[in-house]
C-alpha positions in Angstrom: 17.9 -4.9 6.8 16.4 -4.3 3.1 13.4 -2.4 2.5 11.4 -3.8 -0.8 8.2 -2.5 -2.4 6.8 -6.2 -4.9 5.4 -3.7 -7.5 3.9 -0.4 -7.8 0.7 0.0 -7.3 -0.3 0.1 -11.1 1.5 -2.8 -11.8 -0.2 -4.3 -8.6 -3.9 -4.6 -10.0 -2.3 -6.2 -13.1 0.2 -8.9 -10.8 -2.0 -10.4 -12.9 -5.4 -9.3 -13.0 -8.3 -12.3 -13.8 -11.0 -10.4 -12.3 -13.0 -7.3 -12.3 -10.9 -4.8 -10.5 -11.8 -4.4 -6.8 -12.7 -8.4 -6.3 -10.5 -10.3 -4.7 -7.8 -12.3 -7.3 -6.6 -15.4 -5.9 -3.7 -15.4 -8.8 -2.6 -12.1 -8.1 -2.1 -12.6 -4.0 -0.5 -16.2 -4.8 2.0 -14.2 -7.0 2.6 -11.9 -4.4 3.3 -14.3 -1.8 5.8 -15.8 -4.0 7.8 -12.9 -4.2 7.5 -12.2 -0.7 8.9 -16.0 0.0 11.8 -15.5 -2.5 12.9 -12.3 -0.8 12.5 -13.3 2.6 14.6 -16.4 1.3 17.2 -14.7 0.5 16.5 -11.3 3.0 15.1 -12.6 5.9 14.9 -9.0 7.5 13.5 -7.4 4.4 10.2 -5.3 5.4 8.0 -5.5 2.1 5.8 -2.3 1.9 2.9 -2.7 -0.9 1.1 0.0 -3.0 -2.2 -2.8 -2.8 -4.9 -0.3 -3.6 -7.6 -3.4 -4.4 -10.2 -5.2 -2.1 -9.7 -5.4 1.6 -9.9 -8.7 1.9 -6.5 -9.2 -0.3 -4.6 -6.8 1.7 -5.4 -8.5 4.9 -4.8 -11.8 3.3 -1.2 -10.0 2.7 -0.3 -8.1 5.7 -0.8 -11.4 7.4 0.7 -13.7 5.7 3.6 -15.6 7.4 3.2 -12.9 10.5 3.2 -15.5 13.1 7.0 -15.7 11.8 7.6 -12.0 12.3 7.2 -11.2 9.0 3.9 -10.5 7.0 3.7 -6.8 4.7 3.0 -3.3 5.4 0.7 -1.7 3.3 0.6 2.0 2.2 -2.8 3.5 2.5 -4.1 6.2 0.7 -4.6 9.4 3.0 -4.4 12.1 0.3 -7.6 13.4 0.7 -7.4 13.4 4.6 -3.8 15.6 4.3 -5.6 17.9 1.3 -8.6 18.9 4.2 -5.7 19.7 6.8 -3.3 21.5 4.8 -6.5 23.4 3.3 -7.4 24.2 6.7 -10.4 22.2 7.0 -11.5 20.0 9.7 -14.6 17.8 8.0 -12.9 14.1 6.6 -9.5 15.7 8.4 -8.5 12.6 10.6 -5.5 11.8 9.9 -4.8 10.0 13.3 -0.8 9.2 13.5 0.6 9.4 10.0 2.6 11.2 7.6 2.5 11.9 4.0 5.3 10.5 2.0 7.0 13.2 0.2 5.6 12.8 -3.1 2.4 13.7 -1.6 3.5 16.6 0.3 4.1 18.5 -3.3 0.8 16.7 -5.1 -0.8 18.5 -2.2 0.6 22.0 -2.3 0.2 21.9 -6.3 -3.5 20.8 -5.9 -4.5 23.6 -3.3 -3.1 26.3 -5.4 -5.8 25.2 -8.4 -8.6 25.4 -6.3 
């Protein structure tokens, strides 16, 4: 089993980028998609996690694509301000539900509570 991110998420926006950011870019998901078939060509058990941080519409366009064959992609979502309210003690925009901060987060988080 391979694990494979297509991109960083500031690449992502520019994978390429024809329209304003934030609108949905048909280019940019038909890219993607590509990828995501040459992996799965050649890694049919690869998960494909993306840093998509653009309109909804294109990550739902991704995480379902081919997922009627067990496949589609997992998206990372953005929680950092949720985790800052917990760790800062606070309950207001707190929910957090069942997930976990990657690592990278966890010392963004402690460094940004000690400035406030």
């Amino acid at each position: 089993m391979a694990i494979a991110t297509i991109c960083q998420k500031d690449l992502h926006k520019q994978c390429p980028t024809r329209v304003t950011a934030g609108d949905y870019d048909q280019s940019r998901i038909d890219n993607i998609k590509r990828m995501a078939d040459a992996l799965w060509s050649k890694f049919p058990e690869t998960y494909i996690i993306l840093e998509h941080f653009t309109a909804n519409s294109e990550e739902t366009d991704l995480a379902n694509f081919r997922v009627s064959e067990g496949k589609g992609m997992m998206l990372w979502g953005n929680f950092n301000y949720a985790y800052g309210q917990n760790t800062m003690g606070y309950v207001s925009g707190s929910d957090i539900a069942a997930c976990k901060p990657p690592s990278v987060d966890a010392s963004i988080l402690g460094f940004h509570n000690t400035c406030r």
